[in-house]
C-alpha positions as CSV (number, residue, x, y, z in Angstrom):
1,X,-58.1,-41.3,6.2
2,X,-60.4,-43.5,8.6
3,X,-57.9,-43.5,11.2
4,X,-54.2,-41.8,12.4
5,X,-51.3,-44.6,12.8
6,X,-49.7,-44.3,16.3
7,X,-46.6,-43.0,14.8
8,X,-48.5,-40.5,12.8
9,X,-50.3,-39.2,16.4
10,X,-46.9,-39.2,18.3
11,X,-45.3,-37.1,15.7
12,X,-48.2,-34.7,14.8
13,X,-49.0,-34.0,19.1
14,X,-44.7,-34.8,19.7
15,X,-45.5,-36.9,22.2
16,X,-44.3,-40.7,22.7
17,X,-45.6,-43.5,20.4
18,X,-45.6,-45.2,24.1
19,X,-48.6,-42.3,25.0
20,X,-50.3,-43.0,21.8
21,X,-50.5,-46.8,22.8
22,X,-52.0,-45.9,26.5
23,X,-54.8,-43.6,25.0
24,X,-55.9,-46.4,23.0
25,X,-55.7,-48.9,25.5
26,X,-57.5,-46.7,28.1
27,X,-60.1,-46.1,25.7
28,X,-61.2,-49.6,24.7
29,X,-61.4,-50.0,28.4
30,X,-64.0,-47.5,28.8
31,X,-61.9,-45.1,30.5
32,X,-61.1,-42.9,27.6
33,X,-64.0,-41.1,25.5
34,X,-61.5,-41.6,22.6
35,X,-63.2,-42.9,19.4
36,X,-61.2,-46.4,18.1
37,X,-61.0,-47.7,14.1
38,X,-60.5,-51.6,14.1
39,X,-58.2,-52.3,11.1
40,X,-56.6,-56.0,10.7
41,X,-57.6,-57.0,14.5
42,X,-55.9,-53.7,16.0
43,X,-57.5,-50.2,17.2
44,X,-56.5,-46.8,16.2
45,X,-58.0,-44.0,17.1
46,X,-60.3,-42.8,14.6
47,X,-60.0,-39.7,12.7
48,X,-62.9,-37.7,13.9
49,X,-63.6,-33.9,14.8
50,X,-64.5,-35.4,18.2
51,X,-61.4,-36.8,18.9
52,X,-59.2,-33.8,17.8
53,X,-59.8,-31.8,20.6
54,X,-59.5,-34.3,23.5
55,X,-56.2,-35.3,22.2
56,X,-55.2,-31.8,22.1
57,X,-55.8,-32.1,26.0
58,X,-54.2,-35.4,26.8
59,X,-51.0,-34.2,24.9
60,X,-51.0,-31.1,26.8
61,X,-51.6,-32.6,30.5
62,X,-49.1,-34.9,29.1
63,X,-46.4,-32.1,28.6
64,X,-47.5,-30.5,32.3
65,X,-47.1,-34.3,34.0
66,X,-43.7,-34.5,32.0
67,X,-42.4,-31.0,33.3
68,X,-43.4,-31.4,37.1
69,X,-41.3,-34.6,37.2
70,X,-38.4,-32.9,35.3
71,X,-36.2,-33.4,32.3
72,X,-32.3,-33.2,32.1
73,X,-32.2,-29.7,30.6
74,X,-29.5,-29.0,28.4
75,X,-28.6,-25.6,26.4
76,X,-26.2,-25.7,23.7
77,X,-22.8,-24.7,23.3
78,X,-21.4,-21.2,22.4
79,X,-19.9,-23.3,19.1
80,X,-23.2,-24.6,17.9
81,X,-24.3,-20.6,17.7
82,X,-20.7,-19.4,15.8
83,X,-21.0,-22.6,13.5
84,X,-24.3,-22.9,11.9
85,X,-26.2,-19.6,10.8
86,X,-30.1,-19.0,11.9
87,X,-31.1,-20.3,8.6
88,X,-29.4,-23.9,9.4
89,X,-30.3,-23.8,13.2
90,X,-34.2,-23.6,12.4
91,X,-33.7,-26.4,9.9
92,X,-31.9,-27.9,12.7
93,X,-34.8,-27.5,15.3
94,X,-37.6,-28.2,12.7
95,X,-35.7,-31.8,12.2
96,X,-35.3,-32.5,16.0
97,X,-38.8,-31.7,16.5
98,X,-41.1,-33.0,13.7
99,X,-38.9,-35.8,12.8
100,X,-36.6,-36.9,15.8
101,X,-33.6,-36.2,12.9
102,X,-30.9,-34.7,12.9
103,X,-30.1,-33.8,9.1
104,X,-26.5,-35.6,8.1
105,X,-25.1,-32.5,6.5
106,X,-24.3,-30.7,9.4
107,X,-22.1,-33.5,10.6
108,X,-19.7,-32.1,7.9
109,X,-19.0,-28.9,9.8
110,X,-15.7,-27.8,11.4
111,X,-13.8,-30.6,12.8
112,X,-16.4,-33.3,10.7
113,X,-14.9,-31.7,7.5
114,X,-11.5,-32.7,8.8
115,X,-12.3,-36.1,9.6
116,X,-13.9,-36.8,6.3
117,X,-11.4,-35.6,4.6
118,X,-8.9,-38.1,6.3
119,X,-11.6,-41.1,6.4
120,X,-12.0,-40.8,2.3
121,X,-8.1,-40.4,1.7
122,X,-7.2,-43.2,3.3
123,X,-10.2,-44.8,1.3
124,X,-7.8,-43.7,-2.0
125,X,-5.2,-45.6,-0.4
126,X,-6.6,-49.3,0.2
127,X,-6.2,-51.8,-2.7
128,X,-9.7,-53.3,-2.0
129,X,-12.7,-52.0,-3.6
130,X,-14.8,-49.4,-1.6
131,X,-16.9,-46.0,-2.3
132,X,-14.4,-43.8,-3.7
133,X,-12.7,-46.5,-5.7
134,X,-15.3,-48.1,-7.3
135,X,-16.8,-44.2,-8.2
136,X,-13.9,-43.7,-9.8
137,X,-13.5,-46.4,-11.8
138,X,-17.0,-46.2,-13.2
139,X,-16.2,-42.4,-13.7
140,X,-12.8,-43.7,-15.9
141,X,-14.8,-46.3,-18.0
142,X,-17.5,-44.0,-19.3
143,X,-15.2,-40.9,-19.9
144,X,-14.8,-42.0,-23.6
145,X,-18.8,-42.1,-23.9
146,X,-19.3,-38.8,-22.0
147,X,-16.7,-36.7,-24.5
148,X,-19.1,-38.8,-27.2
149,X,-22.2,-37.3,-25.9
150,X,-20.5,-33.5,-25.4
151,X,-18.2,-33.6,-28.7
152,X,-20.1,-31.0,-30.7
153,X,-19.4,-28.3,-27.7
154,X,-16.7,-26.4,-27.8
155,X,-16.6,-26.1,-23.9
156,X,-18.0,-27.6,-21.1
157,X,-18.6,-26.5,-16.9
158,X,-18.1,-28.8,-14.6
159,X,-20.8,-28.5,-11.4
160,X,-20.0,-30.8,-8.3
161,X,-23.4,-31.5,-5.9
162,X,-21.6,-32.3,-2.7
163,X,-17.8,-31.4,-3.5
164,X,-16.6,-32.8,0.0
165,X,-12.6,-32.8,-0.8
166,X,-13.2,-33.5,-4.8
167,X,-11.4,-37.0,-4.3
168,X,-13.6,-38.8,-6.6
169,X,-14.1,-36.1,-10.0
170,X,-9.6,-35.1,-9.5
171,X,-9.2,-37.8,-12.5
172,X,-12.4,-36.2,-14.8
173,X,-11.3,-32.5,-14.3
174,X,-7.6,-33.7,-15.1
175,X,-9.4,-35.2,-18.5
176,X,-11.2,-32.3,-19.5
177,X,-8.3,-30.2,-18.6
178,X,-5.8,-31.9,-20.9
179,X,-8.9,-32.0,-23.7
180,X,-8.9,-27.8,-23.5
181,X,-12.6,-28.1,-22.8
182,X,-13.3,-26.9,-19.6
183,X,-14.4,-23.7,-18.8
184,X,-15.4,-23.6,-15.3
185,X,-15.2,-26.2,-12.3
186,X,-17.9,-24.9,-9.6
187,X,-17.8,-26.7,-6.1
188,X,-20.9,-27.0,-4.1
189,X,-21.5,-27.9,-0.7
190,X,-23.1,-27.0,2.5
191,X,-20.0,-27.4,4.4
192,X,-17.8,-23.8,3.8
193,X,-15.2,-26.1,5.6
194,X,-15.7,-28.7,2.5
195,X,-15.6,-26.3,0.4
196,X,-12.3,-24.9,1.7
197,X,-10.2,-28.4,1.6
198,X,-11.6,-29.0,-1.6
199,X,-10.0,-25.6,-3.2
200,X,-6.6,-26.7,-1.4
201,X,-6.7,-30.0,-3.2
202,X,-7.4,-28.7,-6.3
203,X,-5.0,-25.7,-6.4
204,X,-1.9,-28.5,-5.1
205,X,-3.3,-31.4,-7.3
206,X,-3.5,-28.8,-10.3
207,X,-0.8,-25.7,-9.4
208,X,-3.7,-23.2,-9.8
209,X,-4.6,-24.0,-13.4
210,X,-7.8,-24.9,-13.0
211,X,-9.9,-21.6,-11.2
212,X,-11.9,-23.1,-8.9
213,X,-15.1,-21.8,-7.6
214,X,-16.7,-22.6,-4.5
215,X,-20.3,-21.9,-3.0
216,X,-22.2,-22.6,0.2
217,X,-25.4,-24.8,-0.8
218,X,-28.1,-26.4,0.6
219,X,-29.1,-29.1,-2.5
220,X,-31.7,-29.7,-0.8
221,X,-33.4,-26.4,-1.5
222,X,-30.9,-24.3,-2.8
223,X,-30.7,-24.0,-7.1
224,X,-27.8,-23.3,-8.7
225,X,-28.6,-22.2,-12.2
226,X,-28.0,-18.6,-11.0
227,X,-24.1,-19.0,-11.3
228,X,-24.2,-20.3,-14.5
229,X,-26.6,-17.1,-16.0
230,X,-23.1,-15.8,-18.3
231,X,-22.9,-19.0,-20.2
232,X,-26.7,-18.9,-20.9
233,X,-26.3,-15.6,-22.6
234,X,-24.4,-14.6,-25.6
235,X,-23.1,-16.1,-29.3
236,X,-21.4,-18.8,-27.1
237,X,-24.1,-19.9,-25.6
238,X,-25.1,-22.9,-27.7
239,X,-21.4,-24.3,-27.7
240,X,-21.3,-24.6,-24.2
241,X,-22.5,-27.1,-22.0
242,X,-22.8,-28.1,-18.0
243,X,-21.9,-31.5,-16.7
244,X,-23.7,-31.6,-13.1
245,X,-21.9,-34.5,-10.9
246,X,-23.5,-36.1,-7.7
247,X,-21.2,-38.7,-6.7
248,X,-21.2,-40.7,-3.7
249,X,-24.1,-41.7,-1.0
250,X,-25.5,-38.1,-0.7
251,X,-28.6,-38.9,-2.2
252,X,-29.4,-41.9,-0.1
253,X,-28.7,-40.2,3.1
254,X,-31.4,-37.7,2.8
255,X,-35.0,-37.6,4.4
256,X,-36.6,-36.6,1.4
257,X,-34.1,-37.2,-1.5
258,X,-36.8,-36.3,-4.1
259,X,-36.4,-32.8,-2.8
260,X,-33.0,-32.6,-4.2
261,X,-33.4,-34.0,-7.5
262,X,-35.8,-31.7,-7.9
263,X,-33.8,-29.0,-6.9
264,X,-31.0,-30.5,-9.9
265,X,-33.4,-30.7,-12.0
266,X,-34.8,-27.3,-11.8
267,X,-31.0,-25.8,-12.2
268,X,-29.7,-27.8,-15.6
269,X,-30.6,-26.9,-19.1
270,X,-31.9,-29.1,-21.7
271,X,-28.2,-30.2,-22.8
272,X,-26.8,-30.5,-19.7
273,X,-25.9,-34.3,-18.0
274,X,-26.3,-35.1,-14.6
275,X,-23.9,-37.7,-14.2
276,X,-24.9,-39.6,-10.6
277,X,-23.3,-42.3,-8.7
278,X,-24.3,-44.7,-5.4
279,X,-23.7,-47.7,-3.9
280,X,-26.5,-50.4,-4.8
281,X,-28.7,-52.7,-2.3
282,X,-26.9,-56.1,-1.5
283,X,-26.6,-58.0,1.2
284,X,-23.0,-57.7,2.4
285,X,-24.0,-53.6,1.8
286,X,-26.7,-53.9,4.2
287,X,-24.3,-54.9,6.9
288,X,-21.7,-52.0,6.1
289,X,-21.4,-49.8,8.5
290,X,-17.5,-48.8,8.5
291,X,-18.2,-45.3,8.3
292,X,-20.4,-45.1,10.9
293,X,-18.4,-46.9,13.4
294,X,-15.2,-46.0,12.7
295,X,-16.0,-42.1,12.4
296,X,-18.6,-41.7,14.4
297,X,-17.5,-38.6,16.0
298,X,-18.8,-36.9,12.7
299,X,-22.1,-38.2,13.1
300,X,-22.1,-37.3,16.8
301,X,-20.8,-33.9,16.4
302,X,-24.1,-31.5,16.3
303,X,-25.1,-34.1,19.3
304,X,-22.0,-32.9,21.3
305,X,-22.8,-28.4,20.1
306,X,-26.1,-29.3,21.3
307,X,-24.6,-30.2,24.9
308,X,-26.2,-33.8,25.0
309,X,-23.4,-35.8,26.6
310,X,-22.4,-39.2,25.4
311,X,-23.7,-41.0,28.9
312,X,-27.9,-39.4,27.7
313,X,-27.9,-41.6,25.5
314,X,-27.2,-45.5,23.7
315,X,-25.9,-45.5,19.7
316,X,-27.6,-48.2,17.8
317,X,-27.3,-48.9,14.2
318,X,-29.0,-51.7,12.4
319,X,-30.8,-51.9,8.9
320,X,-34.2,-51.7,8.9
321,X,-36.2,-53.6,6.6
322,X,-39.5,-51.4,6.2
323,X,-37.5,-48.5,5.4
324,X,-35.0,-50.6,3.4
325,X,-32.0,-48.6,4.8
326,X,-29.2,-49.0,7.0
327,X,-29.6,-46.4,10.0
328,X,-27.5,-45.2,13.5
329,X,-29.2,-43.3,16.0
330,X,-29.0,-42.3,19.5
331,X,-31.4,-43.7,22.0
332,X,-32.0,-41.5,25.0
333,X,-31.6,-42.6,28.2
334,X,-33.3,-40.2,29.8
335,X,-35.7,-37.4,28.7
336,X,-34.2,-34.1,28.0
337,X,-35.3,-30.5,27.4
338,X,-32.9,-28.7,24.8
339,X,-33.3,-24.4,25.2
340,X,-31.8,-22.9,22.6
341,X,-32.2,-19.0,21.6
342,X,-32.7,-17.4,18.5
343,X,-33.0,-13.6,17.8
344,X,-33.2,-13.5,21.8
345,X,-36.1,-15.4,22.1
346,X,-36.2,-19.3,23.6
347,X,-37.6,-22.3,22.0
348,X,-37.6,-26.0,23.9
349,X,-37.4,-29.1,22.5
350,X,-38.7,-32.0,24.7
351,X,-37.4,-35.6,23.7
352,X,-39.0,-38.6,25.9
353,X,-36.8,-41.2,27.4
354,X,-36.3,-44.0,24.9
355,X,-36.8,-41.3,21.7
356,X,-34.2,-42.4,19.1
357,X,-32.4,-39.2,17.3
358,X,-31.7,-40.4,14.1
359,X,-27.9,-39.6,13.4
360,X,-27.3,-41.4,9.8
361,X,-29.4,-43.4,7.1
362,X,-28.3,-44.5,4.0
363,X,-31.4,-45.8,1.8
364,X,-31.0,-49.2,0.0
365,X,-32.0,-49.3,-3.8
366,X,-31.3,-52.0,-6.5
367,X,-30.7,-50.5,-10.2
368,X,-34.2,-50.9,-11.3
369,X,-35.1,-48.8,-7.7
370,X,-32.5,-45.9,-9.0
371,X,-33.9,-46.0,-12.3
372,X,-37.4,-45.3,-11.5
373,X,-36.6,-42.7,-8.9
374,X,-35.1,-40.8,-11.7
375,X,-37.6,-41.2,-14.3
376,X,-40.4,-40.1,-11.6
377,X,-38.0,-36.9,-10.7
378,X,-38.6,-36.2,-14.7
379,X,-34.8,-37.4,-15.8
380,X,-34.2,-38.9,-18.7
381,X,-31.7,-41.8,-19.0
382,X,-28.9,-41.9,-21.1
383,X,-26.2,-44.1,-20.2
384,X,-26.1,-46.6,-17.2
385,X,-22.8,-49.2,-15.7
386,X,-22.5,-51.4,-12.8
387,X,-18.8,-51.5,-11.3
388,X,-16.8,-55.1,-11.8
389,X,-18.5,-55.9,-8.4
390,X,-21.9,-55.1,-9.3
391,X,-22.0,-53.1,-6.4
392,X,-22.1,-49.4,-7.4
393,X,-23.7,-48.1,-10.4
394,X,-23.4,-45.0,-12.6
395,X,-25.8,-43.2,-14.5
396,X,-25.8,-40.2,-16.9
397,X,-29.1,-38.6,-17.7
398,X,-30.8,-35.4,-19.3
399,X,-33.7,-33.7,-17.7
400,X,-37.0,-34.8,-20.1
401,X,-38.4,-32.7,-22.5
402,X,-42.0,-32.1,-23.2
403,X,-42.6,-33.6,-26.8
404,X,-44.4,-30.9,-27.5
405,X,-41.7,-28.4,-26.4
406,X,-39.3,-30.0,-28.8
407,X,-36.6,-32.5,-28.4
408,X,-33.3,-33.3,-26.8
């Protein structure tokens, strides 16, 4: 690399892209001994040893110039320590700090859990097509294909990526309940508070016939092939067979979403279908933001654990072209200092005045976009529908096999 983007700079020194711009103004005025790159008529500064270490300075004096005029220093509340374990608050930190994020999934916590539940309920309840209606209607069209494709097994586990409160898979487990097929239907989700209303809705939807079992995991890094090891053992073995579900807009609203298709991927078994679900890339999507408006206390919860009041900062959302994907964050109004404490020791994150915390993405793909991103995530397609709309598609898929390991 020649040169370092400003964006790249700002994030790799956490200091403002604004700083980044001043260096390299300051140095093609001679007042700077920072080395610029010229690329398409505009200067970067060039990625030299020589320049490493005077930018190590400037970001320093930076951080020294910033304290003696003062942030707002906040410290979070008791309930962001009770609610999120050390594991989730690093990952929390780690986000706020290298990435200016903060990860949707822990908006699904506590009271977030509640309000989800409600917002997707009343979803079941409008006549108009929307997320969960439109899942499950691809869901009922392909059910006759999916007992084609798992006919020769004698029984079948259910795994749901991202349970929330099991809205969209009540009509599949009710199918494979009444076919005497299923074995096991195992709930997954990062939220224990998802997890919870989705066991209430299945024990009252079902009276307790089907056992449900639900675990706290993180898809993005957490497998889950380890709670399926007594079906991989045994005479039965080979007439059983997992159907891994990852329905909604999950996928799209992660930073890194190959992360957890890998994770999937590295969890399911040469027979096993990953059936996956998402809203598609269209213009009256990219203006969609219901969700966002409409419950945005979710989004803004770990803003309010955290202790940054609602007057710090502006909410913006808008879809961003570059990124392809429709985004809300918070714009700071002022520059803050966030001390928070782990294993009695303090850590401070500084965010400049102007910093946007992103709160919410979803990513924007058309179907040949989906496709690919399974194919380069090593899946293999196998079946593929567009809703009535055209606005949500469905696909089922197998992970790929090595010809020379054998065959599906």
């Amino acid at each position: 690399m020649k040169y370092f983007k400003n964006t790249e700079l700002a994030k790799l020194y956490n200091v403002s892209e604004k700083t980044v711009r001043n260096w390299v103004q300051a140095a093609a005025e001679g007042k700077l001994d920072l080395r610029l790159h010229t690329e398409n008529d505009k200067q970067y500064v060039a990625n030299l040893s020589h320049n490493t270490s005077l930018i190590e300075e400037l970001a320093k004096k930076g951080k020294k110039y910033k304290n003696s005029r003062g942030f707002k220093t906040i410290k979070p509340t008791a309930e962001f320590y009770k609610l999120y374990d050390p594991k989730q608050i690093m990952d929390i930190i780690a986000n706020l700090d290298i990435y200016k994020e903060i990860p949707l999934q822990y908006s699904y916590f506590n009271s977030g859990a509640k309000r989800w539940d409600a917002y997707t309920q009343n979803l079941a309840k409008q006549d108009t097509p929307n997320s969960l209606r439109n899942t499950k209607e691809l869901l009922d069209l392909n059910l006759k294909y999916l007992d084609s494709l798992i006919d020769q097994y004698t029984s079948i586990n259910i795994i749901d990526v991202g349970v929330g409160n099991a809205l969209p898979i009540r009509d599949v487990l009710d199918h494979f309940h009444k076919t005497g097929k299923l074995k096991r239907y195992i709930a997954l989700d990062i939220s224990k508070e998802m997890v919870d209303i989705a066991r209430k809705n299945i024990d009252e939807w079902f009276d307790n016939k089907i056992p449900f079992e639900g675990y706290i995991k993180d898809i993005n890094y957490d497998r889950f092939n380890d709670l399926l090891f007594p079906e991989s053992f045994g005479p039965n073995a080979e007439s059983s067979v997992n159907l891994v579900f990852f329905l909604g807009g999950t996928l799209s609203n992660l930073r890194e979403p190959g992360h957890a298709l890998a994770t999937i991927h590295d969890s399911m078994g040469k027979r096993d279908i990953l059936i996956f679900s998402k809203k598609l890339d269209t213009e009256k999507s990219r203006r969609y933001f219901e969700m966002t408006v409409s419950g945005n206390q979710e989004v803004n919860l770990v803003l309010k654990l955290l202790n940054i009041d609602e007057s710090l900062y502006t909410l913006e959302q808008f879809f961003d072209e570059r990124k392809m994907a429709r985004q809300l964050q918070a714009r700071l109004n002022v520059a803050i200092a966030i001390k928070l404490e782990l294993f009695g020791k303090e850590r401070v994150i500084e965010l400049n005045k102007g910093d946007g915390i992103l709160l919410w993405r979803a990513r924007h793909q058309n179907t040949l976009n989906t496709l690919d991103q399974f194919d380069e995530s090593k899946f293999d397609l196998v079946q593929s529908s567009l809703s009535h709309d055209q606005e949500y598609l469905l696909t089922m898929s197998r992970i790929k096999i090595n010809p020379k390991e054998g065959s599906i």
